[in-house]
C-alpha positions as CSV (number, residue, x, y, z in Angstrom):
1,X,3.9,6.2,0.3
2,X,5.2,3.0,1.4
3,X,8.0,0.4,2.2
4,X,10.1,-1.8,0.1
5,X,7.2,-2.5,-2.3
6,X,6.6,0.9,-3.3
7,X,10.9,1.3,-2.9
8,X,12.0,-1.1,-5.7
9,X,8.5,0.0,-7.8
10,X,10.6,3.1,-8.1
11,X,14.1,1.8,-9.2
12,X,12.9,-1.5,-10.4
13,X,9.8,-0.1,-12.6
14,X,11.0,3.0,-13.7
15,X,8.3,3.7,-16.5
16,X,6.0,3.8,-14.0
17,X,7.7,6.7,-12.2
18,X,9.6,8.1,-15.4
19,X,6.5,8.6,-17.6
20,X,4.4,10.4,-14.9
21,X,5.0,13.1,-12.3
22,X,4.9,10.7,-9.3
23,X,7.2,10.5,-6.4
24,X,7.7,7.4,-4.5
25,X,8.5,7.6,-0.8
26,X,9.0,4.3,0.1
27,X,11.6,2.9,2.7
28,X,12.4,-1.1,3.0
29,X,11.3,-2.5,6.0
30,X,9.1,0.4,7.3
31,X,6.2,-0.2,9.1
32,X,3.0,2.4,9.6
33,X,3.9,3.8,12.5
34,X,7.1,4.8,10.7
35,X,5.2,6.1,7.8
36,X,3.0,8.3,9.9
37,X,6.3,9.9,11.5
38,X,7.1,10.8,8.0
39,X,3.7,11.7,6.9
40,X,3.6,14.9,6.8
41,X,7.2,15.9,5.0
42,X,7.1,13.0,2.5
43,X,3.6,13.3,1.1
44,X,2.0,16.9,2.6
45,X,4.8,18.8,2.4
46,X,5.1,17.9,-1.4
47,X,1.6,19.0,-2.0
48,X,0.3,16.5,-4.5
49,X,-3.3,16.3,-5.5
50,X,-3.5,12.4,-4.8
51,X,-1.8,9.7,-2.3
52,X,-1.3,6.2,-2.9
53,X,-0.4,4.6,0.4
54,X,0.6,0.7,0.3
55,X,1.6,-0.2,3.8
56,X,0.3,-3.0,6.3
57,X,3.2,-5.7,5.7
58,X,6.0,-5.3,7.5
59,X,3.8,-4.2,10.8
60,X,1.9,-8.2,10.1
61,X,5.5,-9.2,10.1
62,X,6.3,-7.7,13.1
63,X,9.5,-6.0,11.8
64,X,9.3,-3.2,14.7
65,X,7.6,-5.6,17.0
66,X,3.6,-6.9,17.6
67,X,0.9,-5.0,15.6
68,X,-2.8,-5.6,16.1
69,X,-4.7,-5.0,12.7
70,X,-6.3,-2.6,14.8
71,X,-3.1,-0.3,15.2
72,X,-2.4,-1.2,11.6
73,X,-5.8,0.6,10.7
74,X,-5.3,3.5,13.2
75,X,-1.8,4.7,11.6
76,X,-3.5,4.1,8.4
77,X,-6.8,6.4,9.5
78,X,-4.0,8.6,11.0
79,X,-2.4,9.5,7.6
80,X,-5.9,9.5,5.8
81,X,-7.0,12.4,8.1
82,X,-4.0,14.2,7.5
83,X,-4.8,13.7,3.8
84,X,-7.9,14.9,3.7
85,X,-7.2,17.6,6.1
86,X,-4.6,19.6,3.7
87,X,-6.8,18.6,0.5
88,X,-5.3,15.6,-0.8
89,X,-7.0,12.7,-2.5
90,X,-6.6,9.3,-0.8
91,X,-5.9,6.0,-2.8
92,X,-5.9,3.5,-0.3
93,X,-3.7,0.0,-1.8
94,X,-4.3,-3.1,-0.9
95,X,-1.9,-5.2,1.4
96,X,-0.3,-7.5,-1.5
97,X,-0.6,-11.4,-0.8
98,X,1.8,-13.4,1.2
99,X,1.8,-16.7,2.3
100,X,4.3,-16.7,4.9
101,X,7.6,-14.2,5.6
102,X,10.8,-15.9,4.9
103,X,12.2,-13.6,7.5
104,X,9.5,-14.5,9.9
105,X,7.9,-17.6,9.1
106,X,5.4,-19.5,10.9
107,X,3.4,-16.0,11.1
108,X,0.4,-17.4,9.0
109,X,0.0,-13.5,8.0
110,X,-2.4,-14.8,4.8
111,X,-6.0,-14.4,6.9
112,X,-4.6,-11.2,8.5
113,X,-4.2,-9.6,5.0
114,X,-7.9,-10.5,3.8
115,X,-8.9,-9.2,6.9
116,X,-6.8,-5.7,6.8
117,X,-7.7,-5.5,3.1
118,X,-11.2,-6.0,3.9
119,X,-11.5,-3.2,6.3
120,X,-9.4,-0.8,4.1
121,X,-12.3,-1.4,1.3
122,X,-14.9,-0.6,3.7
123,X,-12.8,2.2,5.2
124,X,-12.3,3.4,1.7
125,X,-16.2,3.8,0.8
126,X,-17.0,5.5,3.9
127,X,-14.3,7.8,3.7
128,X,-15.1,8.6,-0.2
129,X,-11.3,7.6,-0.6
130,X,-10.2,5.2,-3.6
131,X,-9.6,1.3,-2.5
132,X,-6.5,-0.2,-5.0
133,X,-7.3,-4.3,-4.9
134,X,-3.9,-5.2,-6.2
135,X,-4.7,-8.4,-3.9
136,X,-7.4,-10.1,-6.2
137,X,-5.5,-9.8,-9.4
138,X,-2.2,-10.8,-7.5
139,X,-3.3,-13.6,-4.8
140,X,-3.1,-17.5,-5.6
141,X,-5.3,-20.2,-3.9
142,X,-3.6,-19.8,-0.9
143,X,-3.5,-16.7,-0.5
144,X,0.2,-16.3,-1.5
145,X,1.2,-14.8,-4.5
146,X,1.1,-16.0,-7.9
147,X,4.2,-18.2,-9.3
148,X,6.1,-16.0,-11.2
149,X,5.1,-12.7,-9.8
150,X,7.4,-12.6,-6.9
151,X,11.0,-14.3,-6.7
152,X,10.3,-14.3,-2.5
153,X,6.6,-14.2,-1.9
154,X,6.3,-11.1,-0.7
155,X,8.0,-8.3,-3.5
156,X,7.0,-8.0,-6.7
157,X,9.0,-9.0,-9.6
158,X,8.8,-6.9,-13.1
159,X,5.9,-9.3,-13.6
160,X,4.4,-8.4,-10.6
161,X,5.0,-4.4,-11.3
162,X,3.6,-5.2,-14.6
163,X,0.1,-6.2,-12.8
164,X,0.4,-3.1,-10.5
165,X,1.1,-0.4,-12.7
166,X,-2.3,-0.3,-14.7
167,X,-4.2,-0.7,-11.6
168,X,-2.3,1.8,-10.0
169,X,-3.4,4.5,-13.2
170,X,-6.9,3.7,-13.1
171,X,-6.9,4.7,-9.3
172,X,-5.2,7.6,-9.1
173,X,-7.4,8.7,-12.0
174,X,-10.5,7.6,-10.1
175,X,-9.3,9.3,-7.3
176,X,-8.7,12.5,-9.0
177,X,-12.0,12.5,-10.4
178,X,-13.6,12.4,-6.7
179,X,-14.5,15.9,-5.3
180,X,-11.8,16.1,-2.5
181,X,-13.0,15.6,1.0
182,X,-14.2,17.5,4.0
């Protein structure tokens, strides 16, 4: 569940999605509030065990207007509940790094991501839901994204895919092996 990340993961990385019995719901430029709209016929009307939401960076961007990382981490509480509440297992992603938005620049969205990130670990534990860093493995110095993972700073390239689809495994594994929650 997602936006144009988890979008071109689907067409771009295709063994990901090809060699496994995952469906990716992701919609370019979507924000979380969008997502939660969708919730409930994209992810619990499928009935999967597990899902992996990676969503937080169009609402930094502002592409449907101001978020607070507050509302950011409502929406994404929002479509844990829901989750949980019809049995599914929650993998919590990461926001990916970015420096700045080349459609919105000047935004300095690199501090907001630690931040959101940091809170969807926390959130994560409590919640006995799965955190996905794909930040660490995926941020430079500046809190950017590595050269050569990302032709705009903000989607992955194949390389960047490449870094994201062995976490990605490992997660949804964990996850399944976690009881499911109250």
């Amino acid at each position: 569940m997602g936006d144009s990340i988890t979008e071109n993961w689907a067409r771009m990385d295709g063994k990901f999605f090809e060699t496994t019995d995952y469906i990716g719901r992701g919609i370019s430029g979507q924000t979380t509030p969008q997502m939660l709209v969708r919730f409930r016929p994209d992810v619990i009307g499928l009935k999967p065990k597990v899902v992996l939401i990676l969503a937080g960076t169009n609402d930094i961007a502002g592409n449907t207007g101001p978020s607070t990382i507050e509302m950011i981490e409502e929406n994404l509480m929002s479509m844990s509940d829901l989750a949980r509440a019809n049995g599914i297992r929650v993998v919590l992603a990461s926001v990916l790094p970015v420096y700045d938005y080349a459609w919105k620049p000047g935004l300095t969205p690199a501090p907001k991501i630690a931040a959101l990130n940091e809170w969807m670990r926390q959130y994560a534990s409590k919640t006995r839901a799965t955190y996905l860093d794909f930040y660490t493995a995926m941020a430079d110095e500046k809190g950017g994204m590595k050269a050569g993972l990302s032709a705009d700073g903000v989607h992955p390239n194949m390389a960047g895919y490449g870094i994201m689809d062995p976490l990605a495994l490992r997660a949804i594994a964990e996850a399944l092996g976690k009881p499911p929650s109250p």
